[in-house]
C-alpha atoms as a printed R data frame, in Angstrom:
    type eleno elety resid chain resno      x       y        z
1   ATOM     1    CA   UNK     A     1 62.916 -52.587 -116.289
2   ATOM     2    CA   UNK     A     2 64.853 -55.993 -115.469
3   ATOM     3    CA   UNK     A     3 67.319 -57.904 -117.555
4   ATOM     4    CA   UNK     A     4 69.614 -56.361 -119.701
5   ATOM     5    CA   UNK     A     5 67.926 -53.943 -120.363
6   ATOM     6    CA   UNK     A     6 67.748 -52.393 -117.164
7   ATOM     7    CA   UNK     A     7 71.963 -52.867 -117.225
8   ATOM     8    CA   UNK     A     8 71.902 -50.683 -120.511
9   ATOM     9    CA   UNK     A     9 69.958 -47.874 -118.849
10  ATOM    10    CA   UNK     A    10 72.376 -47.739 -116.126
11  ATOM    11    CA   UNK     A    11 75.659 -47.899 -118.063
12  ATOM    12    CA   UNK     A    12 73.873 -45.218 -119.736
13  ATOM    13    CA   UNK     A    13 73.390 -42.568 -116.890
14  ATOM    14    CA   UNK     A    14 77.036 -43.153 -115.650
15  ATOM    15    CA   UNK     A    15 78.478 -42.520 -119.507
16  ATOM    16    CA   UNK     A    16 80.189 -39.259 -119.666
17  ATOM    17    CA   UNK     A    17 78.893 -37.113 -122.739
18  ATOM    18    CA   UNK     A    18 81.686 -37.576 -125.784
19  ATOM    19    CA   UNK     A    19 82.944 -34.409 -127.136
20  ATOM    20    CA   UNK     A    20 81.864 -33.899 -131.167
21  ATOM    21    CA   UNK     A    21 84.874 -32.443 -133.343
22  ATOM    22    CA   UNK     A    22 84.570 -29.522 -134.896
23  ATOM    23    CA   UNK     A    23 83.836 -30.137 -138.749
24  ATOM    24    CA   UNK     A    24 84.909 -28.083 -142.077
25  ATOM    25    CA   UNK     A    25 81.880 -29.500 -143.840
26  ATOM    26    CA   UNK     A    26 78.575 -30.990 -143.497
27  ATOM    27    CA   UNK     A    27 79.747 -33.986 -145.174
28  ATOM    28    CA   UNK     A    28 81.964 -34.964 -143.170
29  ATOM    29    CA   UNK     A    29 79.698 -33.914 -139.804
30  ATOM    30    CA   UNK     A    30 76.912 -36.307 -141.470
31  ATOM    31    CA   UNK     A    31 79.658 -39.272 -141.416
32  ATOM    32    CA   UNK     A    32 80.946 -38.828 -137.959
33  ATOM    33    CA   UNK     A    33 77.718 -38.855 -136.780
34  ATOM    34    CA   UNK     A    34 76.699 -42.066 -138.743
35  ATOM    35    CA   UNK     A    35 80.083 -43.396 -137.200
36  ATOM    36    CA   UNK     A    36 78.963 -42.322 -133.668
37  ATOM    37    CA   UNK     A    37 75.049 -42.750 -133.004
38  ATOM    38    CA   UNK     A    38 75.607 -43.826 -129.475
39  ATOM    39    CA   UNK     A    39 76.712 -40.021 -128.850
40  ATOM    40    CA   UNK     A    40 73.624 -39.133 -130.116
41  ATOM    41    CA   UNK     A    41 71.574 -41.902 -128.048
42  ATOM    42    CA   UNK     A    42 73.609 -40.588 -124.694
43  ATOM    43    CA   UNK     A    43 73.046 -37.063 -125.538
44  ATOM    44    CA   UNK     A    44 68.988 -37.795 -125.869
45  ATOM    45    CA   UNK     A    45 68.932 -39.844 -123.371
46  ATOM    46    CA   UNK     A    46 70.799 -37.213 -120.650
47  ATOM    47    CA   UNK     A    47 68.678 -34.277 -122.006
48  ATOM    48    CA   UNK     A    48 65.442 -36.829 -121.183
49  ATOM    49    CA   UNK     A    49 66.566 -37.445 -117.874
50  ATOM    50    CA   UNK     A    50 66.956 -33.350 -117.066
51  ATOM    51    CA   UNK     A    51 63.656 -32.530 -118.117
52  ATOM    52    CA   UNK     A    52 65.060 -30.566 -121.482
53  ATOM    53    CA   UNK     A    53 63.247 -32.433 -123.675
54  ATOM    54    CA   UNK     A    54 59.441 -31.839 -124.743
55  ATOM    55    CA   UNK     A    55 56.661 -33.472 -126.926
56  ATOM    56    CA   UNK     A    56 56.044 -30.809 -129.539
57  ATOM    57    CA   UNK     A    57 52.790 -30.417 -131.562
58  ATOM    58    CA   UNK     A    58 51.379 -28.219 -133.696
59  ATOM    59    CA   UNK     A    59 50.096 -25.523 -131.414
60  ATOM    60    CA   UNK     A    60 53.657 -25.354 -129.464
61  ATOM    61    CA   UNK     A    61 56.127 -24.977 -132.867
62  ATOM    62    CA   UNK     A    62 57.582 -21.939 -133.149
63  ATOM    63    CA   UNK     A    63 55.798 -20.045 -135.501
64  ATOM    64    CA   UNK     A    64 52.955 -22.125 -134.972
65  ATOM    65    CA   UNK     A    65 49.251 -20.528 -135.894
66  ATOM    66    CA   UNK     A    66 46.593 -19.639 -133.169
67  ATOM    67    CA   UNK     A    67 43.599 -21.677 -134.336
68  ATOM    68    CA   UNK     A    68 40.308 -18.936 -134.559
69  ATOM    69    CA   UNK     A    69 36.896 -19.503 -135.475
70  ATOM    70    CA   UNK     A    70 34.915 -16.913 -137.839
71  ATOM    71    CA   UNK     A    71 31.967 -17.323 -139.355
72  ATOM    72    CA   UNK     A    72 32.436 -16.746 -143.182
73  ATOM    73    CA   UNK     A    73 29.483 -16.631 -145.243
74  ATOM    74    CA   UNK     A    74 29.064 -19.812 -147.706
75  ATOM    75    CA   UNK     A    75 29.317 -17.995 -151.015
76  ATOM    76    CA   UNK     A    76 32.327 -16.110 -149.971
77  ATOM    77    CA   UNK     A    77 33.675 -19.913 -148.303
78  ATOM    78    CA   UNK     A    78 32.838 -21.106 -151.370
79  ATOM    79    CA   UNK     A    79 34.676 -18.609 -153.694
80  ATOM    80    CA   UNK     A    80 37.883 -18.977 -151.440
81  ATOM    81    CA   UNK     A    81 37.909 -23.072 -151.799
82  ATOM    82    CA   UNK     A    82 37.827 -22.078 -155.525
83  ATOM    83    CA   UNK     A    83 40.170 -19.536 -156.248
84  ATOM    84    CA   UNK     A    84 42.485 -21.465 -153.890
85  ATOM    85    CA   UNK     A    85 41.777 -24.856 -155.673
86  ATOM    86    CA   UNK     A    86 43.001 -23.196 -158.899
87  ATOM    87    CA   UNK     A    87 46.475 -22.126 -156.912
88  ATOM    88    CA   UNK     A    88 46.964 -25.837 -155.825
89  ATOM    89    CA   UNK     A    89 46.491 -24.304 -152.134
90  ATOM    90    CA   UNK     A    90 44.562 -25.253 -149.094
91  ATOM    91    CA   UNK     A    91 41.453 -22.508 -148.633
92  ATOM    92    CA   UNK     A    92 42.423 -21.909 -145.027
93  ATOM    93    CA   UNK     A    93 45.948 -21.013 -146.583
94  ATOM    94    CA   UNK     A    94 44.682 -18.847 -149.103
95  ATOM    95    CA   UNK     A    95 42.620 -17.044 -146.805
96  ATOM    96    CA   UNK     A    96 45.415 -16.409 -144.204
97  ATOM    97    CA   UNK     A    97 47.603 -15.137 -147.592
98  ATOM    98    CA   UNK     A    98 44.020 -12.697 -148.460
99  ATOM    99    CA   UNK     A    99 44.010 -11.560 -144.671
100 ATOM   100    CA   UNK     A   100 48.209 -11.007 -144.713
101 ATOM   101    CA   UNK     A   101 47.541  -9.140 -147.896
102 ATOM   102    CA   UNK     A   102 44.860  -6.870 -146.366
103 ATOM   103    CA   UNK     A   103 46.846  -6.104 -143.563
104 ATOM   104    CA   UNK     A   104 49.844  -4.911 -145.301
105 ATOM   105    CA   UNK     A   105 47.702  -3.036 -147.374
106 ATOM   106    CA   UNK     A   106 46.123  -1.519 -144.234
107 ATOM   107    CA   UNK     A   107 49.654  -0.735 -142.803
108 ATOM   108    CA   UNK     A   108 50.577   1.005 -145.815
109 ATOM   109    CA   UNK     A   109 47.193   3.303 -146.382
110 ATOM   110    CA   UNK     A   110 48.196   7.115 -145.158
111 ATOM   111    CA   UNK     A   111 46.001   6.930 -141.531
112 ATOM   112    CA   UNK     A   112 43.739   9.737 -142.575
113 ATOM   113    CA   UNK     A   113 42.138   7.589 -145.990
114 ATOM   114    CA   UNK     A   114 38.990   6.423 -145.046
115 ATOM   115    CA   UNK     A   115 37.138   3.697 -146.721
116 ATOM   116    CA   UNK     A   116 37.995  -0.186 -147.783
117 ATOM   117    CA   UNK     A   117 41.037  -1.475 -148.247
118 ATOM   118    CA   UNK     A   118 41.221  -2.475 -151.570
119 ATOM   119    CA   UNK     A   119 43.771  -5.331 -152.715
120 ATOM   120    CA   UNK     A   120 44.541  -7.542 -155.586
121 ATOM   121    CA   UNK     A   121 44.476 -11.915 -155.111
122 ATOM   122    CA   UNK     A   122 45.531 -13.378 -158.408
123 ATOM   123    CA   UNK     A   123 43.721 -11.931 -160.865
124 ATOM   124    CA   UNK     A   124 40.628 -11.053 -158.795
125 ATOM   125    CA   UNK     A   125 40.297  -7.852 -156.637
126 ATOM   126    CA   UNK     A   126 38.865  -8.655 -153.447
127 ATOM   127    CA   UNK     A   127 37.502  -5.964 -151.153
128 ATOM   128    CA   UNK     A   128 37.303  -6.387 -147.633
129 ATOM   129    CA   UNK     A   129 34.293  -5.228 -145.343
130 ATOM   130    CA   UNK     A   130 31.999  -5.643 -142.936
């Protein structure tokens, strides 16, 4: 960097951090930060140069799903785009919501039952199995 630029960047590093106020509402947090975006800027841009900020993405968000692969047969693939076409849902959701289900389900069976755990999806029972 050259120019003024590169005089910005350095008046940056040598800024001291400006305290924020303590707030009794949100409303009034919201307009002292659109009063004060350089804090803001300073406070990204000293966070940057410490290493403490990171490029998220989906597999690094907290909460974030491990991606699997299964092999699902077609007509059952094809029965879970439906049923989750008439929820308004992505499949992959719906099938993740069938699989919660089934675990809970699981969880709550007395250990000594054997068989399938049975459970209800909408209006259609679904058993699971090998």
């Amino acid at each position: 960097m050259s120019g003024p630029q590169q005089e910005q960047y350095e008046k940056d590093e040598t800024m001291s951090e400006e305290p924020v106020p303590s707030f009794t509402n949100e409303e009034k947090e919201a307009a002292w930060w659109d009063a004060h975006p350089e804090v803001l800027a300073q406070r990204f841009q000293s966070a940057r140069q410490q290493g403490r900020i990171h490029r998220l993405s989906q597999t690094t968000l907290p909460g974030a799903s491990e991606t699997v692969a299964i092999r699902i047969p077609e007509p059952e693939l094809s029965r879970a785009r439906e049923l989750a076409a008439k929820r308004g849902i992505l499949y992959q959701t719906y099938i993740k919501m069938l699989l919660r289900e089934a675990l809970d389900a699981e969880e709550k069976s007395s250990p000594g039952e054997i068989g399938r755990p049975r459970i209800r999806a909408g209006n259609a029972a679904v058993l699971f199995g090998s």
